[in-house]
N, CA, C and O atoms as CSV, one atom per row, in Angstrom:
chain,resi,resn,atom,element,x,y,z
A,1,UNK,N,N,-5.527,-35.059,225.931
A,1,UNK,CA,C,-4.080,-35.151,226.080
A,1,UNK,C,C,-3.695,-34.594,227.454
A,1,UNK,O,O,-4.291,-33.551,227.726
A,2,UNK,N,N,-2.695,-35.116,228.546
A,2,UNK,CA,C,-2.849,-34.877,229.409
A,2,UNK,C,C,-1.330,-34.335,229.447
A,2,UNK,O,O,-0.393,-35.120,229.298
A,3,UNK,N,N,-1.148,-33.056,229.638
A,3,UNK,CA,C,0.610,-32.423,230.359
A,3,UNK,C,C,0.820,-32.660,231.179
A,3,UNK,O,O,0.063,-32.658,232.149
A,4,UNK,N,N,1.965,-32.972,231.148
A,4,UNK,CA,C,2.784,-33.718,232.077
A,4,UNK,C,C,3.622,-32.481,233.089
A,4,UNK,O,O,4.642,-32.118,232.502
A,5,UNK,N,N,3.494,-31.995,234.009
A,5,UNK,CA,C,3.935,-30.963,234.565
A,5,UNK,C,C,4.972,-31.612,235.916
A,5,UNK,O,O,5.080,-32.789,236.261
A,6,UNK,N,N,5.671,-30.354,236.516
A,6,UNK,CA,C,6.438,-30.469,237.693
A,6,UNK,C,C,5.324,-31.016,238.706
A,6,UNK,O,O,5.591,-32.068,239.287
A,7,UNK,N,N,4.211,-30.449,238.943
A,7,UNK,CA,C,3.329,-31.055,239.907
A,7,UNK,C,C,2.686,-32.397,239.933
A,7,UNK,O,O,2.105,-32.792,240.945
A,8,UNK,N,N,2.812,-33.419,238.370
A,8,UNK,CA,C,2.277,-34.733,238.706
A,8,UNK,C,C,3.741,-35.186,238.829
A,8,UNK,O,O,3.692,-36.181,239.554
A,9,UNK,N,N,4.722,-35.009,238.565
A,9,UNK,CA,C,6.044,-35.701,239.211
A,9,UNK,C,C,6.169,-35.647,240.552
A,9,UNK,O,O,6.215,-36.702,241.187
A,10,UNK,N,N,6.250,-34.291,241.257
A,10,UNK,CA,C,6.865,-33.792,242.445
A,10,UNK,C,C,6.609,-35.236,243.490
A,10,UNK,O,O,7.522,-35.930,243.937
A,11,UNK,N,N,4.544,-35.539,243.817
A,11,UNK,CA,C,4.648,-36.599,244.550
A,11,UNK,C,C,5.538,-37.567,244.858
A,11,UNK,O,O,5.771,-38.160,245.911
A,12,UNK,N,N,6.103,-37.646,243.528
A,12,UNK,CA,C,6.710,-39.229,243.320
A,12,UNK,C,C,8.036,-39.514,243.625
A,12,UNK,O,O,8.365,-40.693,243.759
A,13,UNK,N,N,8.925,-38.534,243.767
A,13,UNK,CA,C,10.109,-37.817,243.864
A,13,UNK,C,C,10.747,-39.409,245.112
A,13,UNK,O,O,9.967,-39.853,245.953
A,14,UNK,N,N,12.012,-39.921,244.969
A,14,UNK,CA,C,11.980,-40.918,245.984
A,14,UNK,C,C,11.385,-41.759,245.281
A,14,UNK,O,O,11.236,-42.531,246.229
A,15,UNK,N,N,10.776,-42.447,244.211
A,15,UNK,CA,C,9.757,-44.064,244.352
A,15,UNK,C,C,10.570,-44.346,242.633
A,15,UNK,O,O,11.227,-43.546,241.968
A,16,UNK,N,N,10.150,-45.947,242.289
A,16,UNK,CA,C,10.782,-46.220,241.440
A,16,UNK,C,C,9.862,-45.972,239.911
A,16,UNK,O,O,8.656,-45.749,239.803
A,17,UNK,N,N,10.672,-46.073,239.060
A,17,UNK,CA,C,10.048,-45.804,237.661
A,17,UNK,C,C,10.847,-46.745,236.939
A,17,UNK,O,O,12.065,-46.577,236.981
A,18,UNK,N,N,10.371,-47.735,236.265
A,18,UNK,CA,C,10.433,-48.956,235.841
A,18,UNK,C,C,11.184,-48.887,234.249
A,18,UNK,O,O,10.256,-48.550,233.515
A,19,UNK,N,N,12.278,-49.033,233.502
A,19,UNK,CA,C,12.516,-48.483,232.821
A,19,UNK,C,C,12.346,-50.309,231.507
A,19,UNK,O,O,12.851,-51.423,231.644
A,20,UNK,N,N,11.667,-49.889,230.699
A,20,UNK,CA,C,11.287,-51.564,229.990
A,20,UNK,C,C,11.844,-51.591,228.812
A,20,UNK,O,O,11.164,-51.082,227.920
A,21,UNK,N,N,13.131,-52.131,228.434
A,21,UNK,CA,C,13.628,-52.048,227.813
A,21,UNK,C,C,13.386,-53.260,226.778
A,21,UNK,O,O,12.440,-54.012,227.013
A,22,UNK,N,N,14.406,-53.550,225.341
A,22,UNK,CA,C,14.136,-54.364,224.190
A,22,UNK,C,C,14.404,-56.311,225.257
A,22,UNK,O,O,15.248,-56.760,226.031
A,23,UNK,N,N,13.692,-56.596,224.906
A,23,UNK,CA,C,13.832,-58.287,224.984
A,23,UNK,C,C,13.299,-58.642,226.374
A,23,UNK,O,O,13.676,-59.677,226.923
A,24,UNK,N,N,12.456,-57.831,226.938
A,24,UNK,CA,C,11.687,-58.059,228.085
A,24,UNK,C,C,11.953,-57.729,229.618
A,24,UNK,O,O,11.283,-58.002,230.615
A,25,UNK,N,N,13.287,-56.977,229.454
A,25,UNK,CA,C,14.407,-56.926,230.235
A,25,UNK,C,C,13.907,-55.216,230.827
A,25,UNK,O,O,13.515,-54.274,230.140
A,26,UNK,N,N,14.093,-55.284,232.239
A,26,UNK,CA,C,13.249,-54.134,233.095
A,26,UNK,C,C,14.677,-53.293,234.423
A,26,UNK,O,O,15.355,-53.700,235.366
A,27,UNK,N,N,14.543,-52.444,233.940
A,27,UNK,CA,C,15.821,-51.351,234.451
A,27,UNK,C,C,15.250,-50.896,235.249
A,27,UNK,O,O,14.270,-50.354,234.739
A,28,UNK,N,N,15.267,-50.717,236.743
A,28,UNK,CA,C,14.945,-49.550,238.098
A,28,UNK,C,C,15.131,-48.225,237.397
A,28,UNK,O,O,15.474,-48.427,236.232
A,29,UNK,N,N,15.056,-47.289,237.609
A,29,UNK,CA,C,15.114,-45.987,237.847
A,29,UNK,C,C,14.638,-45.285,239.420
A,29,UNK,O,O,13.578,-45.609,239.954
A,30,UNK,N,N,15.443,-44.453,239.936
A,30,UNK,CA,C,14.458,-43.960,241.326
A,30,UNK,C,C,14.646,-42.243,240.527
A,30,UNK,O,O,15.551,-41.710,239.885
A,31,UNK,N,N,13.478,-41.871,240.917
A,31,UNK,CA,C,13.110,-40.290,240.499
A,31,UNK,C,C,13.551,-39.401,241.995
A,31,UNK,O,O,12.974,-39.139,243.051
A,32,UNK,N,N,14.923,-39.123,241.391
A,32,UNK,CA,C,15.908,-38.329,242.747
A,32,UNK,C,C,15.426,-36.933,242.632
A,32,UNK,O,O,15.468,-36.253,243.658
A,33,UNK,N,N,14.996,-36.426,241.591
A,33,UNK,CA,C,14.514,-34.848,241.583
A,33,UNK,C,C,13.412,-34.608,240.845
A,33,UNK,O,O,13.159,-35.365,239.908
A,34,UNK,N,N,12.638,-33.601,241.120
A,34,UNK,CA,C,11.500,-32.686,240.066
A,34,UNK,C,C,12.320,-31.011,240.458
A,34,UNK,O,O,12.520,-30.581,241.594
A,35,UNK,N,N,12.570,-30.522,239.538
A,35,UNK,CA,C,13.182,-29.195,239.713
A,35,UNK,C,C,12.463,-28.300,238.633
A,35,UNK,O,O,12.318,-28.496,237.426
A,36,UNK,N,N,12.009,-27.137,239.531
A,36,UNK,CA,C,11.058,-25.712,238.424
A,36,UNK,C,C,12.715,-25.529,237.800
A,36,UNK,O,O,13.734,-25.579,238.489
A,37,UNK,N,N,12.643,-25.310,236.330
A,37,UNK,CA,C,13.785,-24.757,235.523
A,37,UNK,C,C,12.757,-22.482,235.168
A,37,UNK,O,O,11.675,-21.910,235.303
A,38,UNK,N,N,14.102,-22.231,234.732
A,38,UNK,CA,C,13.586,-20.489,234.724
A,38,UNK,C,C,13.006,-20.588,234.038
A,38,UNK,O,O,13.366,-21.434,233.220
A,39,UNK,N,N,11.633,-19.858,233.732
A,39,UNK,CA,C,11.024,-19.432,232.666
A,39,UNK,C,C,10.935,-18.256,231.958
A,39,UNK,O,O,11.691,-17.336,232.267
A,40,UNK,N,N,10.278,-18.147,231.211
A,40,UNK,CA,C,10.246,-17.431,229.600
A,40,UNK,C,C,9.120,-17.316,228.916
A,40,UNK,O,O,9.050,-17.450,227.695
A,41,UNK,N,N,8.097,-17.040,229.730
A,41,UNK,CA,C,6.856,-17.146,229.662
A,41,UNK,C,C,6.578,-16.280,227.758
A,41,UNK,O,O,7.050,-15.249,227.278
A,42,UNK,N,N,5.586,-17.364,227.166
A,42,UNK,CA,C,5.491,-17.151,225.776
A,42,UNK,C,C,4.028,-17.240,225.485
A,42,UNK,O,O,3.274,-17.819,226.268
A,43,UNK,N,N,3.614,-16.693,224.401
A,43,UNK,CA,C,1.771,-17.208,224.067
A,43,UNK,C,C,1.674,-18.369,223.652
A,43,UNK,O,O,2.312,-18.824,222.703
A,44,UNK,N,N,0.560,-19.186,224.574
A,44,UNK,CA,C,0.624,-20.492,224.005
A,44,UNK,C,C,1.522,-21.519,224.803
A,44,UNK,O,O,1.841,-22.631,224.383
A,45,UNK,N,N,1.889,-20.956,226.055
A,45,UNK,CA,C,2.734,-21.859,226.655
A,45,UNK,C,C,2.155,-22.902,227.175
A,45,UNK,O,O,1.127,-22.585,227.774
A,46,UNK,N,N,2.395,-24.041,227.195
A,46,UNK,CA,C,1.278,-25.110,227.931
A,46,UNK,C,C,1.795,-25.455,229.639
A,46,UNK,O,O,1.053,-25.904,230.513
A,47,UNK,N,N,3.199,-25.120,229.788
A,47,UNK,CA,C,3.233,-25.379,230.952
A,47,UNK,C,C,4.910,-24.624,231.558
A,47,UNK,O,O,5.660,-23.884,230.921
A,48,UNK,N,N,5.032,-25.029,232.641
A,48,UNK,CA,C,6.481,-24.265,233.477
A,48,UNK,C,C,7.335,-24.779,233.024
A,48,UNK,O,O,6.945,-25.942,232.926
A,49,UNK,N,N,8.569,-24.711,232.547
A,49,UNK,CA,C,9.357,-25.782,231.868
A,49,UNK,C,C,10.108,-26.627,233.669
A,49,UNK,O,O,10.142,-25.888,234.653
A,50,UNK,N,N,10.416,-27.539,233.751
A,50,UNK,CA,C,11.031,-28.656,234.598
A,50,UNK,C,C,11.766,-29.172,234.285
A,50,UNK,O,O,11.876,-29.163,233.059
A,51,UNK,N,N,12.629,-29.852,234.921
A,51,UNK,CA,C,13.496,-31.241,235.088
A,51,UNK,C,C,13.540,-32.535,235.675
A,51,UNK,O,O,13.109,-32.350,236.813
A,52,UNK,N,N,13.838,-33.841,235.538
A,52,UNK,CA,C,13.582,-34.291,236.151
A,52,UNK,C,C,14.798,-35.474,236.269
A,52,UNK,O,O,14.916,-36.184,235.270
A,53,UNK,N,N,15.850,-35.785,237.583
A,53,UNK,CA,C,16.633,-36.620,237.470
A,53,UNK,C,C,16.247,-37.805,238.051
A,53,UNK,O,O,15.492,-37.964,239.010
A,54,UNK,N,N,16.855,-38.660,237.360
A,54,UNK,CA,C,16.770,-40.021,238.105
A,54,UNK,C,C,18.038,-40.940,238.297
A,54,UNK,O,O,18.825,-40.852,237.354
A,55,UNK,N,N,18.340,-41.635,239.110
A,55,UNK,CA,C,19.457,-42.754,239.228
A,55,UNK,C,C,19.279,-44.120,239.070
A,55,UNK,O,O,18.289,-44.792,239.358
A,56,UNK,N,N,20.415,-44.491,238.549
A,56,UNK,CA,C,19.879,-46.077,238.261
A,56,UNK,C,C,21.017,-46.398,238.076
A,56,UNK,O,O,21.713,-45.753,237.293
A,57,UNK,N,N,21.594,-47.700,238.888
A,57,UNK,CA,C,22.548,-48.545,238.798
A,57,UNK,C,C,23.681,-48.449,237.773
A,57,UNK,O,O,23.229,-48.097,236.683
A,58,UNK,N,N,24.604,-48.586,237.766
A,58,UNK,CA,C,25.981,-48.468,236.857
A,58,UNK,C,C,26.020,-49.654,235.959
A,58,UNK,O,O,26.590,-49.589,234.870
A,59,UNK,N,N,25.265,-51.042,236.499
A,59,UNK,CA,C,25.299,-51.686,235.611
A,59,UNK,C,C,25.131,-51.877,234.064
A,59,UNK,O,O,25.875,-52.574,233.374
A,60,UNK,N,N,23.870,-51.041,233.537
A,60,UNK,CA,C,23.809,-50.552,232.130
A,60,UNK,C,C,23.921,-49.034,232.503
A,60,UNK,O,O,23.843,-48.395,233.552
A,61,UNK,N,N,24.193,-48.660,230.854
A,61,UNK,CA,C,23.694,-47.303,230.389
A,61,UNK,C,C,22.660,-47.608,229.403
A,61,UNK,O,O,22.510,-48.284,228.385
A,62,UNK,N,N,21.959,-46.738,230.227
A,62,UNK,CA,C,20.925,-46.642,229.270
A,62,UNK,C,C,20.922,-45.205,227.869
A,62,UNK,O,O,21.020,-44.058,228.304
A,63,UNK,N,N,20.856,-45.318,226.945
A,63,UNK,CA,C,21.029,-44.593,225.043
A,63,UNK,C,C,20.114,-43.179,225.611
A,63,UNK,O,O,19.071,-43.037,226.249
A,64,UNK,N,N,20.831,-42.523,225.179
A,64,UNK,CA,C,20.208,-40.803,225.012
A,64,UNK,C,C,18.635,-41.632,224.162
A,64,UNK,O,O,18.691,-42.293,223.125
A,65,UNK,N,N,17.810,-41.441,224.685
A,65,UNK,CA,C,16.273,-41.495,223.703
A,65,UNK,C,C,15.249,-41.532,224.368
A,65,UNK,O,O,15.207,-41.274,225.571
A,66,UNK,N,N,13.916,-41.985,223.398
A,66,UNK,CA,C,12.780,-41.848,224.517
A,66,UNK,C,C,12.701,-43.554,225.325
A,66,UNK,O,O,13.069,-44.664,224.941
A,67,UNK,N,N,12.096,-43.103,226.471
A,67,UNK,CA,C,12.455,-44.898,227.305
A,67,UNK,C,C,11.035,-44.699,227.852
A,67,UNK,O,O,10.573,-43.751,228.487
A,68,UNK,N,N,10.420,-45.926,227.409
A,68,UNK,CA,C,9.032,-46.370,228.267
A,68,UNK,C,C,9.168,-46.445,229.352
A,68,UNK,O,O,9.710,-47.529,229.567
A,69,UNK,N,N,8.957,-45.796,230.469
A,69,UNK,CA,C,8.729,-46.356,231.829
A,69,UNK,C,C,7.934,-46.077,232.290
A,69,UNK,O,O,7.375,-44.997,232.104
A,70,UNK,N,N,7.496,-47.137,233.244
A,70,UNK,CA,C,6.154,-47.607,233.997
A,70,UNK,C,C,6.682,-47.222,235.910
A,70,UNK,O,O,7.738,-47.045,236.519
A,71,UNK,N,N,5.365,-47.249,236.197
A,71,UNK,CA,C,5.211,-46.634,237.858
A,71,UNK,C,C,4.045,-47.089,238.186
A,71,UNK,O,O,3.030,-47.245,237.507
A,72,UNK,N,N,4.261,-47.290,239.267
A,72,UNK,CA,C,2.956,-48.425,239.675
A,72,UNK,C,C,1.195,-47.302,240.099
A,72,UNK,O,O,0.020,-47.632,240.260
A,73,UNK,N,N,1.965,-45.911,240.128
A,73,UNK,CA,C,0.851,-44.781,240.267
A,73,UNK,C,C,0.256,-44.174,239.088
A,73,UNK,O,O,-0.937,-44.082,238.798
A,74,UNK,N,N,1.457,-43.707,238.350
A,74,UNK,CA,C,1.444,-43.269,236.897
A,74,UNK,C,C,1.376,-43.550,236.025
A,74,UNK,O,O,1.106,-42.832,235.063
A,75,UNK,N,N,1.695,-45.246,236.010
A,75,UNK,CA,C,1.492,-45.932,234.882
A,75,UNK,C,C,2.144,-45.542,233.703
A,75,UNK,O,O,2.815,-44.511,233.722
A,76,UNK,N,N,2.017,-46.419,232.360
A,76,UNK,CA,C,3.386,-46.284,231.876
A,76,UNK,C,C,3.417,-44.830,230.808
A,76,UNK,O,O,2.407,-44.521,230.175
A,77,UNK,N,N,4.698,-44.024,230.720
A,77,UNK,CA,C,4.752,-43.002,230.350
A,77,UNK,C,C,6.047,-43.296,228.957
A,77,UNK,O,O,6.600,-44.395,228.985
A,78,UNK,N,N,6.363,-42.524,228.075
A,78,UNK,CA,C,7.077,-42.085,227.138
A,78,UNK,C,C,7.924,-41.254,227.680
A,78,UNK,O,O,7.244,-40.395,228.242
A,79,UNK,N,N,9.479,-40.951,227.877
A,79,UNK,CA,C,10.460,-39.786,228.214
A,79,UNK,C,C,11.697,-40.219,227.320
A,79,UNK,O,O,12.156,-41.322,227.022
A,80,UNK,N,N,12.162,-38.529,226.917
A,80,UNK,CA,C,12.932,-38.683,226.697
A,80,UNK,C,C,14.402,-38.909,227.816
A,80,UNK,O,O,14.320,-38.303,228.884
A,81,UNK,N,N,15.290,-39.488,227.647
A,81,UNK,CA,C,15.736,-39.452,229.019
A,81,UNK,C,C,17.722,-39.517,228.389
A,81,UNK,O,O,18.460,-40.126,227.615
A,82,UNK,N,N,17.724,-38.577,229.258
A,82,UNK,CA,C,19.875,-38.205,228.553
A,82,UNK,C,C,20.808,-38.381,229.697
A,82,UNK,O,O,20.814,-37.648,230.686
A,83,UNK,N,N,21.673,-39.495,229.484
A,83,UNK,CA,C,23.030,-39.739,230.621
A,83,UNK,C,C,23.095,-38.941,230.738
A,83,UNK,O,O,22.679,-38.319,229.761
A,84,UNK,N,N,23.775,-37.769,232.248
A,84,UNK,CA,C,24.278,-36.503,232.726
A,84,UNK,C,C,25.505,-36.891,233.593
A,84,UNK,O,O,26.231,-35.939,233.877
A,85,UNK,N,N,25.857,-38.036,234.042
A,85,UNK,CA,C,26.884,-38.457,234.558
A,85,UNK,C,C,26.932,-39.564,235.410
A,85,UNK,O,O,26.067,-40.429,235.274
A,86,UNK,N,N,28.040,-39.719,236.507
A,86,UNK,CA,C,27.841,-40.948,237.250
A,86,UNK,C,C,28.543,-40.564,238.537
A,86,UNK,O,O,29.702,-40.156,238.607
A,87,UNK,N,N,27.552,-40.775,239.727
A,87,UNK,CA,C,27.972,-40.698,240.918
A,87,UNK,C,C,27.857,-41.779,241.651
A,87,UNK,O,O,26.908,-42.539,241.458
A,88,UNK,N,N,28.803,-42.034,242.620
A,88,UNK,CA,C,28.219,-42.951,243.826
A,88,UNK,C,C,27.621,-44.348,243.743
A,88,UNK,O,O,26.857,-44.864,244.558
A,89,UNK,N,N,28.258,-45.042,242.251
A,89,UNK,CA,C,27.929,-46.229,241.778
A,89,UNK,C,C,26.866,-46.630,241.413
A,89,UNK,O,O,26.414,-47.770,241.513
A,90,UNK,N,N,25.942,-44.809,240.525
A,90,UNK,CA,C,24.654,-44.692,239.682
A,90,UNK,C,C,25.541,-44.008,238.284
A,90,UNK,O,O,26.685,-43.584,238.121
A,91,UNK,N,N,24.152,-44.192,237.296
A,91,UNK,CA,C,24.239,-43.032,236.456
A,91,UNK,C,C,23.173,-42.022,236.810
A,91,UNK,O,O,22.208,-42.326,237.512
A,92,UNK,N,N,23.352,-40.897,236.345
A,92,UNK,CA,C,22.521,-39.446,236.561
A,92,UNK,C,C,21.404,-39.620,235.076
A,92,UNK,O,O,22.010,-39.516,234.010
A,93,UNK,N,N,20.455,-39.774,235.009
A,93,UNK,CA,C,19.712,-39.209,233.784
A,93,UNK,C,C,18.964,-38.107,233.800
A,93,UNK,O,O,18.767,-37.660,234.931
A,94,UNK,N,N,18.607,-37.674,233.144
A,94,UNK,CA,C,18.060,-36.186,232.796
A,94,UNK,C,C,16.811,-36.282,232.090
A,94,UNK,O,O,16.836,-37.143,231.210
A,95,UNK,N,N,15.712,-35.649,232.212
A,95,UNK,CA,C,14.879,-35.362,231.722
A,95,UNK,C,C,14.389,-33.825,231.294
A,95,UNK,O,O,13.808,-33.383,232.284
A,96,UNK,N,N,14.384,-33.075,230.494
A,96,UNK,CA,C,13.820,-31.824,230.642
A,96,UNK,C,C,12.588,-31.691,229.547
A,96,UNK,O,O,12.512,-32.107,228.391
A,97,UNK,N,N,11.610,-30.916,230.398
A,97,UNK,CA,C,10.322,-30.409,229.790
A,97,UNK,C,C,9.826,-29.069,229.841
A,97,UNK,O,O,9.348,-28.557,230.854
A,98,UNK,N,N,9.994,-28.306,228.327
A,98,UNK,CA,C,9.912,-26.954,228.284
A,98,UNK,C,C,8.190,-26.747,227.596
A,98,UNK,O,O,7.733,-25.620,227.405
């Protein structure tokens, strides 16, 4: 099983993440941030907790849930991913991993 940490995102920070939605239909995402969140160091912790935002067009919203997306480095991943708002003719999504 491989954790998913701030350090295999950080590279990628800037490039697109492919968001593959129901009926074959494929949403951009660009990965605008990897951010260290505070920690709280516990026994058994597997990793630093992070964040991770991304932007993507105003045209859809994409549903508070988990969203398959694919990257042509990373290949395709599971996230959960939560609207946070809308700037500059994007939405903001959110990712956090504790």
């Amino acid at each position: 099983m491989n954790i998913l940490t701030l350090d295999f995102f950080a590279p990628h920070v800037n490039t697109i993440f492919t968001a593959l939605l129901d009926g074959g239909l494929e949403f951009p995402l660009t990965l605008a941030e990897a951010n260290p969140l505070k920690s709280y160091p516990f026994p058994g912790q597997l990793r630093e907790p992070f964040d991770l935002r991304f932007h993507g067009e105003n045209s859809i919203l994409l549903h508070q849930m988990i969203h398959r997306l694919r990257h042509e480095v990373l290949g395709d991943l599971e996230i959960f991913l939560v609207p946070i708002g809308e700037e500059a003719g994007h939405y903001i999504y959110q990712a956090v991993f504790n």
